[in-house]
C-alpha positions as CSV (number, residue, x, y, z in Angstrom):
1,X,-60.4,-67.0,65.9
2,X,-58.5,-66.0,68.4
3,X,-54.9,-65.5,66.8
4,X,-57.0,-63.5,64.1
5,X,-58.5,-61.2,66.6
6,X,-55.1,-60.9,68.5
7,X,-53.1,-60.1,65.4
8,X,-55.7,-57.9,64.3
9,X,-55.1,-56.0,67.8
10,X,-51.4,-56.0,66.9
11,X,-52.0,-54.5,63.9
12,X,-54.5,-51.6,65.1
13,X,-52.1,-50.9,68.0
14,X,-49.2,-50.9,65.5
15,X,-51.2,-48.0,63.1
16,X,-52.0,-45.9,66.5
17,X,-48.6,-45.2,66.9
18,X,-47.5,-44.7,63.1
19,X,-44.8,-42.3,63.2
20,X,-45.8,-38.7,61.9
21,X,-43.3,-38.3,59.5
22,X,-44.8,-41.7,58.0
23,X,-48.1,-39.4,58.2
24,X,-46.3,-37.0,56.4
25,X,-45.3,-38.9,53.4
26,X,-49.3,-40.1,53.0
27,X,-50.2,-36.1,53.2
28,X,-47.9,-35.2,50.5
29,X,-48.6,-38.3,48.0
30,X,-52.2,-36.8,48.9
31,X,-50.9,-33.4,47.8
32,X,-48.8,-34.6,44.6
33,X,-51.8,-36.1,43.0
34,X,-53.8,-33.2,43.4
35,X,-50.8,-30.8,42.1
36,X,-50.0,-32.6,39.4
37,X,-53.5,-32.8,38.0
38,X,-53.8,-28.8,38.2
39,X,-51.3,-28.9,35.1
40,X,-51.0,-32.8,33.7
41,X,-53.9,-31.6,30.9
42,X,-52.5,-28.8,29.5
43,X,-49.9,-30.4,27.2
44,X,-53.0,-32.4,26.1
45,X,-55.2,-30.0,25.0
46,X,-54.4,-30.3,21.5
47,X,-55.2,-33.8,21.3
48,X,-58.3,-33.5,23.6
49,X,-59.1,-30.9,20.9
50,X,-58.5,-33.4,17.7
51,X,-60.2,-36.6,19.2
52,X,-63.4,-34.5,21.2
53,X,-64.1,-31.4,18.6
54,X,-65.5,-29.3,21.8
55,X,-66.7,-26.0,20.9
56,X,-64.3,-22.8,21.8
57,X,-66.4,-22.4,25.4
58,X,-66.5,-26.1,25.3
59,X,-62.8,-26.5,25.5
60,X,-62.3,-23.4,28.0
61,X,-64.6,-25.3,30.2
62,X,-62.5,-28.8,29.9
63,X,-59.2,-26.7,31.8
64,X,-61.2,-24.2,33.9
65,X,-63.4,-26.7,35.4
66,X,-61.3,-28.5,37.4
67,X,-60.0,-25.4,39.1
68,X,-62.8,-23.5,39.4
69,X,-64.8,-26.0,41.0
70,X,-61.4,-26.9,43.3
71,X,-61.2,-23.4,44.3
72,X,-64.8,-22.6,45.3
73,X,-65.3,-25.7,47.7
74,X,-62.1,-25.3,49.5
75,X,-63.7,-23.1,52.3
76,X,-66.9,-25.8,52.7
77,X,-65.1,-29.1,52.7
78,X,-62.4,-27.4,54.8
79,X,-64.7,-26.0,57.3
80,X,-66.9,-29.5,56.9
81,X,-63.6,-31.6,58.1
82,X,-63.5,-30.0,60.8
83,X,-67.0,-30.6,61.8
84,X,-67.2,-34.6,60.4
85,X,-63.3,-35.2,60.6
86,X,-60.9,-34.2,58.6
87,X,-59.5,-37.7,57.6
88,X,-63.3,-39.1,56.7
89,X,-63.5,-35.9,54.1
90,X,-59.8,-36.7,53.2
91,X,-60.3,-40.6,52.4
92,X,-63.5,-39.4,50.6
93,X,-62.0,-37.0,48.6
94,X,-59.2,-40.4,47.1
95,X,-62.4,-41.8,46.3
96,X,-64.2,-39.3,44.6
97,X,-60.7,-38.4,42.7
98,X,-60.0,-41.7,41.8
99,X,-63.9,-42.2,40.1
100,X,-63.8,-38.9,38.3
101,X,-60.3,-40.0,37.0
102,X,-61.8,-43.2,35.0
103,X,-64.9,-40.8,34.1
104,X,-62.3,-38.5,32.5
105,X,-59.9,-40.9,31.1
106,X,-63.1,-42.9,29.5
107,X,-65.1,-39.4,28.0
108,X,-66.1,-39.7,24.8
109,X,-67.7,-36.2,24.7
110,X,-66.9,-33.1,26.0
111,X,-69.9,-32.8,28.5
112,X,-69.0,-35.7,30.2
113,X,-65.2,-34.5,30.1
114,X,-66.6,-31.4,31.7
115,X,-68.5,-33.2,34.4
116,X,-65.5,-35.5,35.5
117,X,-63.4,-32.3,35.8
118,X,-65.5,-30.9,37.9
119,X,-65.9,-33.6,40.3
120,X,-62.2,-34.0,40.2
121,X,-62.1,-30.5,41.6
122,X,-65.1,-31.6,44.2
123,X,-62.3,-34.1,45.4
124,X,-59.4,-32.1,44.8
125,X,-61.5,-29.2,47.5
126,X,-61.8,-32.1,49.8
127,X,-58.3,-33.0,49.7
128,X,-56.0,-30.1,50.0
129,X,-57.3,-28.3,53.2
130,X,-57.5,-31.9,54.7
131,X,-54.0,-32.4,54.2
132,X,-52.7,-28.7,55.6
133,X,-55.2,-29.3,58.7
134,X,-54.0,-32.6,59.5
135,X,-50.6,-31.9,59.1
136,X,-50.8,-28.9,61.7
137,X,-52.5,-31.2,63.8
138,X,-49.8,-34.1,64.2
139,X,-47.2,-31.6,64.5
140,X,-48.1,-29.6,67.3
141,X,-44.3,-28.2,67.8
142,X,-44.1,-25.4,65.7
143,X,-40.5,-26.5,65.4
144,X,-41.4,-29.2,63.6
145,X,-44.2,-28.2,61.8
146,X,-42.1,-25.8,60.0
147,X,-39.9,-28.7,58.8
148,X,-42.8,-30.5,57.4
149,X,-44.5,-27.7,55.8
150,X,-41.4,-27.1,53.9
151,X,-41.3,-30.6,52.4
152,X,-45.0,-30.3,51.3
153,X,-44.5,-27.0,50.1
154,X,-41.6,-28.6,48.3
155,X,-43.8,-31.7,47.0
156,X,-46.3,-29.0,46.1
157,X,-43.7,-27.4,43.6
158,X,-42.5,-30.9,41.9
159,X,-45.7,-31.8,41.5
160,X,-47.0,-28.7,39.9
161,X,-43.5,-28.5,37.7
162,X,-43.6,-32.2,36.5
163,X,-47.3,-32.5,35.5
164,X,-46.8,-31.0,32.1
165,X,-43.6,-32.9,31.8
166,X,-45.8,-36.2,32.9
167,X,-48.6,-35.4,30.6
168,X,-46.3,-35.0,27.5
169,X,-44.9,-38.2,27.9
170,X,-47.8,-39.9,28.3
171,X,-49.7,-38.3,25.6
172,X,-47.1,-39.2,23.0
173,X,-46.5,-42.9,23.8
174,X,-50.6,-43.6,24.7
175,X,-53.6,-41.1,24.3
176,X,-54.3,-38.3,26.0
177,X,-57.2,-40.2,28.5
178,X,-53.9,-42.0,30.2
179,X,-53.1,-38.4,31.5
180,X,-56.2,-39.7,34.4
181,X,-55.6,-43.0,34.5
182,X,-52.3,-42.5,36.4
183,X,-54.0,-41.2,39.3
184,X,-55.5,-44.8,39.1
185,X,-52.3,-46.9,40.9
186,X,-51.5,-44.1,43.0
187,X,-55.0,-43.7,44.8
188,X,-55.3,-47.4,45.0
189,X,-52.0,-47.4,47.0
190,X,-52.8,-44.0,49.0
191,X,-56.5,-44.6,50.0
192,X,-56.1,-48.3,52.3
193,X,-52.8,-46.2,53.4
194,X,-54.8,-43.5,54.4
195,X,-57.2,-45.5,56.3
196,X,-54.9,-47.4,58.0
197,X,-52.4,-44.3,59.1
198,X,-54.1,-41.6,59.2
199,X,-55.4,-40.1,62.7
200,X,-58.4,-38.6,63.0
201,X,-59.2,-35.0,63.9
202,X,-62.3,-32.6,64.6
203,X,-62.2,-29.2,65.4
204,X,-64.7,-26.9,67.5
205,X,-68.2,-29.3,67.7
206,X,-70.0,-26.1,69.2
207,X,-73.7,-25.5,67.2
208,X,-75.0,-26.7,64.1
209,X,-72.7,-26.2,60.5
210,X,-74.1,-23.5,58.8
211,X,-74.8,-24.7,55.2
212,X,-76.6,-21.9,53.8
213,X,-73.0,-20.0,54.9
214,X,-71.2,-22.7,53.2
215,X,-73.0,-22.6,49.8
216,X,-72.7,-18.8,50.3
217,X,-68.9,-18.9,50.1
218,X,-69.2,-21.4,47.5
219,X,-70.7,-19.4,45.2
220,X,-69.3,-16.0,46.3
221,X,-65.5,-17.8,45.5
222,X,-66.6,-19.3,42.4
223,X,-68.1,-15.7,41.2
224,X,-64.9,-13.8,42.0
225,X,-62.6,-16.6,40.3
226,X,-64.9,-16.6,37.6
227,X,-65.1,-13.5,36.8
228,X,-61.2,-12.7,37.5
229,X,-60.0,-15.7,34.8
230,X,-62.4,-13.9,32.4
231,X,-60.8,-10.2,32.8
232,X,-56.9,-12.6,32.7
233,X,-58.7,-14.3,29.2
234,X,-58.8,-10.0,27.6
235,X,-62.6,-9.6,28.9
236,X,-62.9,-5.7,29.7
237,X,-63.6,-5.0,33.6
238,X,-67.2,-3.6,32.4
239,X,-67.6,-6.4,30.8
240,X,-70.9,-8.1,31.4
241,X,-68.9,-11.9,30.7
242,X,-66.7,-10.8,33.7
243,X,-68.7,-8.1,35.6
244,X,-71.3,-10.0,36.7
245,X,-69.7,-12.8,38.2
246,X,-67.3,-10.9,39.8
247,X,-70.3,-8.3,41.6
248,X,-72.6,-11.3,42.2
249,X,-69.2,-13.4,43.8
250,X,-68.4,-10.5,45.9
251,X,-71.9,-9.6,47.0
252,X,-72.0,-12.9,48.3
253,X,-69.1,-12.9,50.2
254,X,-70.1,-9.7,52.0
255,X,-73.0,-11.1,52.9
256,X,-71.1,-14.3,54.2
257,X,-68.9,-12.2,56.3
258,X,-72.2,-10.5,58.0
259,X,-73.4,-13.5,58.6
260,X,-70.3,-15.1,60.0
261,X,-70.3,-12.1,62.4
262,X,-73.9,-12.4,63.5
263,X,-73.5,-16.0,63.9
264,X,-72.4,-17.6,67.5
265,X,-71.2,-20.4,66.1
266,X,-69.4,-19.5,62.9
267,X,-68.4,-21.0,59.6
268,X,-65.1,-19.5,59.9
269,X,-64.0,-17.2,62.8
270,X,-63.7,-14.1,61.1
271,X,-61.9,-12.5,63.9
272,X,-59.1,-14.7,62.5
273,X,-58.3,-11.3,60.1
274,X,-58.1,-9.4,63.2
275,X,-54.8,-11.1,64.0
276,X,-51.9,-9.2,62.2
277,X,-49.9,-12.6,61.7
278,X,-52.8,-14.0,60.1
279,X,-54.4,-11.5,58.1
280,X,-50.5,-10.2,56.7
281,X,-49.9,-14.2,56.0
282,X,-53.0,-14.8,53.5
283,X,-52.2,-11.0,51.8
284,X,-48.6,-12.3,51.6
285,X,-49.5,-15.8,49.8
286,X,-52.3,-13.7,47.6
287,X,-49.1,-11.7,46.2
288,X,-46.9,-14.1,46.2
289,X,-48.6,-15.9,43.8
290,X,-49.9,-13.3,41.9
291,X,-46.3,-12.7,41.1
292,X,-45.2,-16.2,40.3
293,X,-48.2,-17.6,38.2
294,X,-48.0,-13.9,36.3
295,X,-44.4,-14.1,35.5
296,X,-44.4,-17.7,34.5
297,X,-47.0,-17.2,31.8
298,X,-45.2,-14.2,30.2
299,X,-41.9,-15.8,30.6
300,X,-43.3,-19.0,28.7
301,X,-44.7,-17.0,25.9
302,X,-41.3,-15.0,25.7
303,X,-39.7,-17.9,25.5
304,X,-41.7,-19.3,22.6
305,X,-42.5,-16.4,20.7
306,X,-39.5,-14.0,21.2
307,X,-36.8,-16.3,21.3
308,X,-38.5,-19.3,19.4
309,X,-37.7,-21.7,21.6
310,X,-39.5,-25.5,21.2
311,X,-42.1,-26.6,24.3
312,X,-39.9,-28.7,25.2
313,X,-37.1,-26.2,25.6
314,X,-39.2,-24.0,27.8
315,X,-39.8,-26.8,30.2
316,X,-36.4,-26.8,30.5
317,X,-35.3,-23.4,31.1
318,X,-38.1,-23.1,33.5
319,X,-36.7,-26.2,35.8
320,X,-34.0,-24.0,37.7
321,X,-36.6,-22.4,38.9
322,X,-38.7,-25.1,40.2
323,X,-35.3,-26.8,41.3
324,X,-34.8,-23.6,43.0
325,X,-38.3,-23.5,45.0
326,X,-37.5,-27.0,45.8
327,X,-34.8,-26.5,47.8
328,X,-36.3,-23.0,49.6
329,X,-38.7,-25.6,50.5
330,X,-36.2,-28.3,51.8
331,X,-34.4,-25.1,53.9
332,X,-37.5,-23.1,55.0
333,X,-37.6,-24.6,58.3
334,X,-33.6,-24.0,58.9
335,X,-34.4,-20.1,57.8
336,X,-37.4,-19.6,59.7
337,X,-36.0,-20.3,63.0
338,X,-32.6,-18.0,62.2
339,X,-34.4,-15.2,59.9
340,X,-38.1,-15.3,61.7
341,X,-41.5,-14.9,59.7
342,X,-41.0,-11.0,59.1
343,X,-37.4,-11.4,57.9
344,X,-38.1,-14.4,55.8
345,X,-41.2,-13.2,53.9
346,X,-39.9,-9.7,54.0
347,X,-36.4,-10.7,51.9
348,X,-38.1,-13.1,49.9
349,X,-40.7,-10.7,48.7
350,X,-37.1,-8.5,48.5
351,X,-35.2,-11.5,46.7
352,X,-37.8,-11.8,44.3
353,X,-38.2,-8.1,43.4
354,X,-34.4,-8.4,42.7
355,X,-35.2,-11.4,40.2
356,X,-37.7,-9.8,38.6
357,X,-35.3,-6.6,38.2
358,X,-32.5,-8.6,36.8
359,X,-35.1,-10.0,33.9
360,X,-35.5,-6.5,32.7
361,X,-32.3,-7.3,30.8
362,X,-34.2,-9.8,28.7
363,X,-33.7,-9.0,25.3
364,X,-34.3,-10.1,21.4
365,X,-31.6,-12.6,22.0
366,X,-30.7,-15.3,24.1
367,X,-29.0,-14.8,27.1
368,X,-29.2,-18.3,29.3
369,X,-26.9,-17.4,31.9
370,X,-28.7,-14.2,32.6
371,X,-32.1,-16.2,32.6
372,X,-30.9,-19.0,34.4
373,X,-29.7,-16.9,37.2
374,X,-32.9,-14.9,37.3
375,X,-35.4,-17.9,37.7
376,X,-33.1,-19.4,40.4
377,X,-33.7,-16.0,42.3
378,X,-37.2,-15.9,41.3
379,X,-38.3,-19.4,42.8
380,X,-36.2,-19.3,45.5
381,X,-37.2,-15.9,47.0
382,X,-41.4,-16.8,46.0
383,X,-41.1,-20.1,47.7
384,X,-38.9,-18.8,50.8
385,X,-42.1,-16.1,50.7
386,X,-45.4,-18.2,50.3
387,X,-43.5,-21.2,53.5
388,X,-42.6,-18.4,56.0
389,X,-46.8,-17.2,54.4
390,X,-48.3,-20.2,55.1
391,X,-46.3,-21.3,58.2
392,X,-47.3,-18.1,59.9
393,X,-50.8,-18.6,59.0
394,X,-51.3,-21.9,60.1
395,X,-49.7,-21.1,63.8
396,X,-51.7,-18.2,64.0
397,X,-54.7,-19.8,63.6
398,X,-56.6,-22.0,66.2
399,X,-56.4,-25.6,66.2
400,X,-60.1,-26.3,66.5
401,X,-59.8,-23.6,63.3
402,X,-57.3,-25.6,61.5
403,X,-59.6,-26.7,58.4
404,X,-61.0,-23.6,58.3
405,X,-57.6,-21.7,58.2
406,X,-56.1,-24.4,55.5
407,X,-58.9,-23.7,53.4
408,X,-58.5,-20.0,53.5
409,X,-55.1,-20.0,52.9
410,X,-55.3,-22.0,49.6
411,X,-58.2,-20.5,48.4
412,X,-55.8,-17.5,48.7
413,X,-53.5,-19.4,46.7
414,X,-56.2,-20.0,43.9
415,X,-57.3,-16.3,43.9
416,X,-53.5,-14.8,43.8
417,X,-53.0,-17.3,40.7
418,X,-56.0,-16.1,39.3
419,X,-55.5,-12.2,39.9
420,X,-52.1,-12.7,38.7
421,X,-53.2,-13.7,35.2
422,X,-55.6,-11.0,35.3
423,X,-53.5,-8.4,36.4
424,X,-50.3,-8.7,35.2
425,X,-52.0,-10.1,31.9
426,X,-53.7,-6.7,31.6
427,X,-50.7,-4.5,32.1
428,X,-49.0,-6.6,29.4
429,X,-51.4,-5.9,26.9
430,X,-52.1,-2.3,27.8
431,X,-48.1,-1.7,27.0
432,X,-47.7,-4.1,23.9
433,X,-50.8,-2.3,21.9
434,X,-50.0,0.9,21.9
435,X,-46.5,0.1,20.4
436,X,-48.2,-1.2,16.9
437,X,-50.0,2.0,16.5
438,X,-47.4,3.1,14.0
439,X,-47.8,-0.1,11.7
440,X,-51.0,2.0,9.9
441,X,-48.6,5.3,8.8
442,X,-46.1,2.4,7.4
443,X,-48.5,0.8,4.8
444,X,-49.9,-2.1,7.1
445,X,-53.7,-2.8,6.6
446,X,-55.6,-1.6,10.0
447,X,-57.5,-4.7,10.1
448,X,-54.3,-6.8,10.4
449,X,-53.1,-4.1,13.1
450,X,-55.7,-4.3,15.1
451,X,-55.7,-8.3,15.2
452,X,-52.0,-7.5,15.6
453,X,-52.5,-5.9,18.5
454,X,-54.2,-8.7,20.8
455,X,-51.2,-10.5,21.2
456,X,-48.0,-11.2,20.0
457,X,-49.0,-15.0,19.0
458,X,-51.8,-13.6,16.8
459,X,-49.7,-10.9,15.4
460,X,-46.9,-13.8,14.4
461,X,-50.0,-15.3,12.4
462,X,-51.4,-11.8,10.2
463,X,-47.7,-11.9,9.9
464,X,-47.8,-15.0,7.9
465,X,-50.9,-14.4,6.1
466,X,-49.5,-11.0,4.9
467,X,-45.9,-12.7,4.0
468,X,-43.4,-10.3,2.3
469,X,-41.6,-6.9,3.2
470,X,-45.2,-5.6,5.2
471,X,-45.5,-9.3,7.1
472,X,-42.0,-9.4,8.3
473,X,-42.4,-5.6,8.9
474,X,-45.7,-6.3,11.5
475,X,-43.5,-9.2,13.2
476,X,-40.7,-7.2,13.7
477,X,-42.7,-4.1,15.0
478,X,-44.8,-6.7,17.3
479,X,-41.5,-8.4,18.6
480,X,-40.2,-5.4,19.6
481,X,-43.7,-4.1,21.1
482,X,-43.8,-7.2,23.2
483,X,-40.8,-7.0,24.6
484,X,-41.0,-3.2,25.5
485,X,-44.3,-4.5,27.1
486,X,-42.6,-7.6,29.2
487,X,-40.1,-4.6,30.7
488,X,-43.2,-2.4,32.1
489,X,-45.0,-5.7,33.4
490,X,-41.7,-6.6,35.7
491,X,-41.2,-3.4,37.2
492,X,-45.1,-3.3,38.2
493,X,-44.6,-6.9,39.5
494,X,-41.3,-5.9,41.0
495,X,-43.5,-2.8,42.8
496,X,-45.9,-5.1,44.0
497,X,-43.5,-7.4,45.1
498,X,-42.0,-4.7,47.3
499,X,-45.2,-3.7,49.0
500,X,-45.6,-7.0,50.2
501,X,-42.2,-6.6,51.4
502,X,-43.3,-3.5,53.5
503,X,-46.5,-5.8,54.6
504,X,-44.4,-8.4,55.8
505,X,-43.2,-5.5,58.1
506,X,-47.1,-6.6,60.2
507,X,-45.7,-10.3,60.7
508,X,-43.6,-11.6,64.2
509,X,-40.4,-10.5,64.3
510,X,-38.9,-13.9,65.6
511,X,-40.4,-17.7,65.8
512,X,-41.6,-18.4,69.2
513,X,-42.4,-21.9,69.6
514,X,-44.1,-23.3,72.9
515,X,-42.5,-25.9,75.2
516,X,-42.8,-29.7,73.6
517,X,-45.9,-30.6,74.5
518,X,-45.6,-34.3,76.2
519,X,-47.3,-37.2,74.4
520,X,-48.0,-40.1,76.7
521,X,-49.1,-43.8,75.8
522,X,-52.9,-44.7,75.8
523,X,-54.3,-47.7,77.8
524,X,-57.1,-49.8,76.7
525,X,-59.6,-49.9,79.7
526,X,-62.1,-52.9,80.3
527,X,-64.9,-50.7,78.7
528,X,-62.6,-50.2,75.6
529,X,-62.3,-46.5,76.4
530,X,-59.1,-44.5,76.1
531,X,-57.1,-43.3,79.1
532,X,-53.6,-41.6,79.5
533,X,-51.4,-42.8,81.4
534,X,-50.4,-41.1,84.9
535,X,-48.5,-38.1,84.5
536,X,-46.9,-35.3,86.0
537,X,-49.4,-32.7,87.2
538,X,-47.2,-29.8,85.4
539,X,-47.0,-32.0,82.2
540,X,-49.2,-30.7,79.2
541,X,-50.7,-33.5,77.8
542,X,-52.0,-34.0,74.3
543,X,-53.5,-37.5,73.6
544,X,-52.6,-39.3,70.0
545,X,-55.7,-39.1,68.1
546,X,-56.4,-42.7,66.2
547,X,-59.6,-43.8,65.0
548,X,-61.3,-41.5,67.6
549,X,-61.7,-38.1,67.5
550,X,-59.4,-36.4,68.8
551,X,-60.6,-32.9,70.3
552,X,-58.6,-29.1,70.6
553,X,-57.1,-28.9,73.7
554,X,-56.7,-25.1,75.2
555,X,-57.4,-22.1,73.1
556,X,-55.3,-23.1,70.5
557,X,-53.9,-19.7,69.9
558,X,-49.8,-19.8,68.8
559,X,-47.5,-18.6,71.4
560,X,-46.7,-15.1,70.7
């Protein structure tokens, strides 16, 4: 009985000290399930579609739940870890993510379907701000931190790039239920991992947690996001589907800010904004992705539809540019320490303006190299932008603060994807309709214009129905239309891409990290209570955190 308890000693002992980089590896597995899944249906949709027969708003539901429901929990489970601990929320959240992913994979209607994409967005919400949090806390040197933010920035990328990629294969040799099931193997191997290696972490334990301010921001996110996917899906912005989700959502989030302010133990420490390094960092990653997720839907339907490219085909042309935000990834940390966060976010907004430029010489025709070139500049510069972003914003931030800082900074991420679609969606359309409004004066029915003018993918289709000289006429007149269109959407994106250039103007001009702070052994007492070692009296000492939770030491405030 003995030996047992001994070796199970050895073991604990062994987990205390896991190296952080191990930590590291667990917090990005964490991330790549969660990544991947954001895309890993979308290549399945037409067999969902085939075997399920949801209705229109049925099957709109099936993709949008996961990240709606993802995105509006971010700031409560983030906010929660840091109240409960950040790894209990985390393990949860494998749990939860690992259930809803036999619900989904098992569905055999498309309410149910619906229901385990939502709680697969409850447990995505309760794994990524866990992972950021936790990884800011076992890297307290910024030096460091920088390094490991740019490979789970980096993981974040593959795993968002290779989910569609993932899900085809998977769909064509099984059915499209296996694209769940492989979140199966890797949960049962992350979860007892997890448990085992993961330290534990709390933030400020000051006051009660405000739950009325957490459901607040719940529904005040999932309003705005709501109502900003419906203006990106062509709803008009006085339109009742998107208006009133998007007045309600942001009625509620004034009032969440008043009360935050009121409150003497906040939610989330809205004096945060106040910081310039802060506030300028979650702007930045807003942009930043507005750009990217913007661009890559109007790239993939040029690709398609202008140059008739296969799916397969697209995926490919787009992987220089996930290849390409890889390595910005892999480099951040080497870049941020020579460059500095205002340099690095400021030439990577500047780098990507210049990409976006360069694919104003997209034609009718093919041109590879030219493309090629400008999606390698394109991820590069928006990853070099959203690491120095998010690095900035996580040092800025208290430590007790880290949850809530994490889950501000990628519901930020969620709400610059969503904008983006919106945005630049709207300024595409706006420039390819008025382009078909010579089709009437050349003998095409105005019905078929009109349904013409929606999108280029529809147009293609009254194309076909009309066949003959007027059909290929309407294609032709669309094709060119679209691409005029695709020319006034980069510049605007290249404009906005410059003012966050000029806003990166309000971040530090040069990384200051803080002396290594000094991490010294702990002794089991007779009690079983944890005790540094003796130390120097100058020595800053911060205590591994395993099992127990470990509490923010100082202010937590970055060196400035």
């Amino acid at each position: 009985m003995s030996g047992t308890t001994t070796a199970g000693a050895r073991l604990r002992r062994a987990a205390e000290g896991a190296n952080r980089w191990v930590v590291l590896v667990v917090l990005c597995l964490s991330l790549l399930v969660v990544a991947l899944d954001a895309t890993v249906l979308h290549v399945a949709v037409p067999s969902v579609t085939e075997d399920l027969r949801p209705s229109a708003t049925g099957l709109l539901w099936i993709v949008d739940a996961y990240p709606l429901v993802c995105a509006s929990l971010l700031i409560l489970f983030g906010t929660l870890g840091d109240r409960i601990g950040r790894r209990r929320v985390l393990l949860l959240g494998y749990a939860l993510f690992g259930i809803a992913s036999v619900i989904a994979a098992t569905a055999d209607t498309p309410a149910v379907l619906i229901a385990a994409r939502a709680l697969l967005g409850v447990g995505g919400a309760m794994i990524m701000p866990a992972t950021l949090s936790i990884l800011r806390q076992v890297f307290p040197d910024r030096r460091e931190r920088a390094l490991a933010i740019g490979v789970w920035t980096a993981v974040a990328a593959v795993g968002a790039a290779t989910g569609p990629v993932v899900g085809g294969f998977l769909v064509q040799h099984f059915w499209w239920g296996s694209v769940f099931l492989i979140n199966i193997p890797l949960m049962a191997v992350i979860l007892p991992l997890g448990r085992w290696l993961l330290p534990e972490s709390r933030g400020a334990q000051d006051g009660p947690w405000d739950v009325l301010g957490a459901l607040m921001a719940a529904a005040g996110v999932l309003g705005v996001v709501l109502g900003v996917k419906r203006l990106g899906g062509g709803a008009g912005l006085l339109d009742p589907v998107a208006l009133v989700p998007l007045a309600f959502g942001l009625a509620l989030l004034i009032l969440f800010v008043r009360r935050q302010k009121r409150r003497t133990h906040p939610l989330i420490d809205i004096s945060m904004f106040a910081r310039p390094a802060f506030s300028t960092a979650v702007g930045c990653i807003v942009l930043a992705m507005l750009a990217l997720v913007g661009l890559q839907l109007i790239a993939v339907q040029y690709l398609q539809l202008v140059l008739g490219l296969s799916p397969l085909e697209t995926g490919l042309r787009l992987l220089p540019l996930t290849f390409a935000a890889m390595a910005a990834g892999a480099t951040g940390s080497y870049t941020l320490r020579f460059l500095g966060p205002r340099r690095m976010v400021g030439w990577g907004f500047v780098l990507t303006a210049s990409a976006v430029l360069l694919l104003t010489s997209m034609g009718h025709h093919d041109r590879p190299v030219l493309l090629t070139a400008g999606f390698v500049l394109l991820g590069f510069g928006l990853q070099t932008t959203l690491f120095g972003a998010y690095e900035s914003m996580l040092s800025d931030a208290p430590a007790e603060r880290a949850g809530g800082a994490a889950a501000i900074g990628e519901t930020s991420y969620q709400l610059g994807a969503g904008l983006g679609i919106a945005l630049l969606g709207s300024v595409m359309n706006a420039a390819y309709a008025p382009g078909l409004a010579s089709l009437r004066e050349q003998g095409v029915p105005a019905r078929a214009g009109a349904e013409a003018s929606h999108s280029l993918g529809e147009a293609y289709q009254v194309a076909a129905q009309l066949g003959g000289p007027t059909g290929e006429l309407l294609r032709s007149t669309a094709r060119h239309a679209f691409v005029g269109g695709l020319h006034i959407t980069l510049f605007v994106s290249a404009g906005l891409l410059l003012i966050g250039a000029l806003a990166a103007l309000r971040l530090p001009r040069a990384m200051e990290c803080p002396p290594k702070e000094v991490h010294l052994p702990v002794e089991r007492t007779a009690s079983g209570t944890s005790e540094a070692a003796p130390q120097p009296p100058a020595a800053r000492v911060t205590l591994p955190a395993r099992r127990e939770p470990a509490e923010a030491t100082g202010s937590g405030r970055a060196a400035r």
